[in-house]
N, C-alpha and C positions, 0 to 999 in steps of 0.2 A: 485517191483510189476508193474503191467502193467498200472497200474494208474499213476505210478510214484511218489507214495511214495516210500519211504525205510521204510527197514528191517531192526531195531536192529540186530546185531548180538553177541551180550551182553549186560548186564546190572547189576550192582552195587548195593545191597543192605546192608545199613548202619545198624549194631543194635548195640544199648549202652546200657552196662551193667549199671544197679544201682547199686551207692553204698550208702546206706542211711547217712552211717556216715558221710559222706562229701557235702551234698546238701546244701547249703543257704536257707534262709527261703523263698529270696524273689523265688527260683526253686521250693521250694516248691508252693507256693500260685501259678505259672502260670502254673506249670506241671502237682502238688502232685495229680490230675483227674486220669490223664493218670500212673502216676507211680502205682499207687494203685490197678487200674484195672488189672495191670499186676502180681501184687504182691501176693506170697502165703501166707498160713493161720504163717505156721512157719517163714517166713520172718516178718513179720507184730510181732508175737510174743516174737524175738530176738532181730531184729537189729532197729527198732524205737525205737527212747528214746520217754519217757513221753513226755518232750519239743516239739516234733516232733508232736507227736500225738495232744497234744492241738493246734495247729496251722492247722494241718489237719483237725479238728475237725472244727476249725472257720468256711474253707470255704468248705469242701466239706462232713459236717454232714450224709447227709442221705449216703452216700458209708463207712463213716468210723464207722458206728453205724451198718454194715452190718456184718462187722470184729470179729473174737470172741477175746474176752476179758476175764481177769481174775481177781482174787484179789483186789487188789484197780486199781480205774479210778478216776482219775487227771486231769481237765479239769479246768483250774488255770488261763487260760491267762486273763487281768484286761479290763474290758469294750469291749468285746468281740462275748457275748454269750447272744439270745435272746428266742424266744420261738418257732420259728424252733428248737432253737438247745436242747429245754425242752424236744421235740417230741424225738429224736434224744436218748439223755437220757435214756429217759423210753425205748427204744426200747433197748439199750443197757442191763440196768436192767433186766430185763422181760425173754429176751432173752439167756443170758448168766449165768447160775445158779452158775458159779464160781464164779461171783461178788460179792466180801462182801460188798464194799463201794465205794460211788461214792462223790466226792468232782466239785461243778462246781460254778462258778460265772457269774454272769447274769448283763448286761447292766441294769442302775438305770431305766431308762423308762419303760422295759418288765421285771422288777424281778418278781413284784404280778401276773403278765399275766402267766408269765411261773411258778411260782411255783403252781397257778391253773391246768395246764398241769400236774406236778409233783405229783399233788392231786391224781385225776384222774387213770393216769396211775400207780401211784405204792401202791395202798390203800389197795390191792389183793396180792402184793410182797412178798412170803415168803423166801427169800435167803437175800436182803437187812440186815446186822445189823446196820448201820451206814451212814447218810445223811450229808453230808456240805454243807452252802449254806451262803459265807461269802464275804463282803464287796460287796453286789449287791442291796444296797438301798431299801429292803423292808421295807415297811410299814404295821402300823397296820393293814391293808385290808389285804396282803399279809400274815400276819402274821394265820390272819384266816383261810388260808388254809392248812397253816402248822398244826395246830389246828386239822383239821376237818381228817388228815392223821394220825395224831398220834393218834387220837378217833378211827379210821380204819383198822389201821396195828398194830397187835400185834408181832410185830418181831423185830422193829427197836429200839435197846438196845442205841447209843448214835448219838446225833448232835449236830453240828455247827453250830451257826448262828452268831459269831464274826462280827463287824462292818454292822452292819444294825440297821439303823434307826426309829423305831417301838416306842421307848420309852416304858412310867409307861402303857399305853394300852395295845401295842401289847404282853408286858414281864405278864402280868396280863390273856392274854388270853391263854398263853402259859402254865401258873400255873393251870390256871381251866382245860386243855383238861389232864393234868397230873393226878388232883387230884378229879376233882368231875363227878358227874354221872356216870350211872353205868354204860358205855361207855369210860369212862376215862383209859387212859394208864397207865398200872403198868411197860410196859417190858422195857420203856427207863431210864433204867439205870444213867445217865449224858446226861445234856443238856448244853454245853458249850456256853455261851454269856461274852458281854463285847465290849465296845464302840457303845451301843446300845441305848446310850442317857437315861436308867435307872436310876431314881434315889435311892440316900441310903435308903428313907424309902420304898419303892415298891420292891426296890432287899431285902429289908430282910423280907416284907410280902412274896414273891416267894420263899423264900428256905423255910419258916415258913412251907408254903402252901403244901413244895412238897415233903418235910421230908430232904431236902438238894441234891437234885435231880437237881436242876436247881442250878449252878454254873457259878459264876461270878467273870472272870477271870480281877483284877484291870487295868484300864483302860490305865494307863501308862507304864503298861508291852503289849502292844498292839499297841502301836505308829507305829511300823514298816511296819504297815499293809495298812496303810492308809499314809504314807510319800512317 
């Protein structure tokens, strides 16, 4: 040029195939942004494993809740998941009518926080049958919100709440949203608990209470969960 710059007169462009199956986790959390944006509906549906997607899920919620989803969502990883990622959730739910059930675990600080989120957003859900929501430190307060969903939605036939910490309170709030006022849930079928700090005489007033509805899976068949 007359200025005296140059003129490429070529130039190199680099593209890399993904192959999901072979990523590390730690490529995923500094790439999985950028892989994702590029990634189709059907790639996203075949070649992510569960394990992948919960890790996704940690750090880039709002793009992987964008994604459509199917049949069970597995969102498992331990100490994890807060109430961004509740939001995240419900969009999930909401969004995707294939969904029959969502499993997620929540950091002990934001469990009550996000299962308020959880409230909220899926009260109105009619495709949900099935909620898990285990080993993330709720408490009785928390617990009331669980409560106040199952008064709400008549669709959601069984849950999860294995290792949460609610104890004789929160397992007593759980029995009333089941069985009294006339607001009270008939469709849940099974309510799965255990290592919930309940004791024997409260776990047998709640199945008394719910016609054997609320089941309480013994305590030591649950170890693995919490080791």
């Amino acid at each position: 040029m007359d200025d005296g710059r140059e003129v490429a007169s070529s130039f190199q462009i680099q593209f890399d195939i993904v192959s999901w199956e072979n990523i590390p986790e730690e490529t995923l959390i500094s790439k999985g942004g950028l892989f994702l944006a590029a990634t189709e509906d059907e790639v996203w549906k075949q070649q992510i494993s569960k394990d992948q997607r919960a890790v996704l899920f940690k750090y880039f919620p709002e793009i992987v809740s964008e994604l459509p989803w199917t049949g069970s969502v597995k969102l498992d990883l331990r100490n994890s998941y807060g109430v961004r990622h509740a939001r995240s959730v419900v969009h999930i739910a909401n969004k995707n009518e294939d969904v029959g059930s969502i499993a997620c675990e929540f950091v002990h600080n934001e469990a009550d926080a996000a299962v308020a989120v959880l409230r909220d957003g899926l009260m109105k859900n009619t495709t949900l049958h099935s909620v898990s929501i285990q080993r993330s430190g709720l408490t009785a307060n928390g617990v009331k919100d669980i409560a106040l969903l199952l008064r709400g939605n008549s669709k959601l036939g069984l849950m999860w709440l294995l290792a949460n910490n609610f104890g004789d309170a929160g397992a007593i709030i759980l029995a009333d949203a089941l069985s009294e006022g006339s607001d009270a849930n008939t469709t849940m079928h099974r309510m799965m608990l255990g290592l919930n700090n309940v004791s024997n005489e409260c776990r047998d007033k709640c199945i008394q209470k719910t016609n054997g509805r609320m089941i309480f899976i013994p305590d030591e068949h649950l170890q693995s969960l919490v080791d």
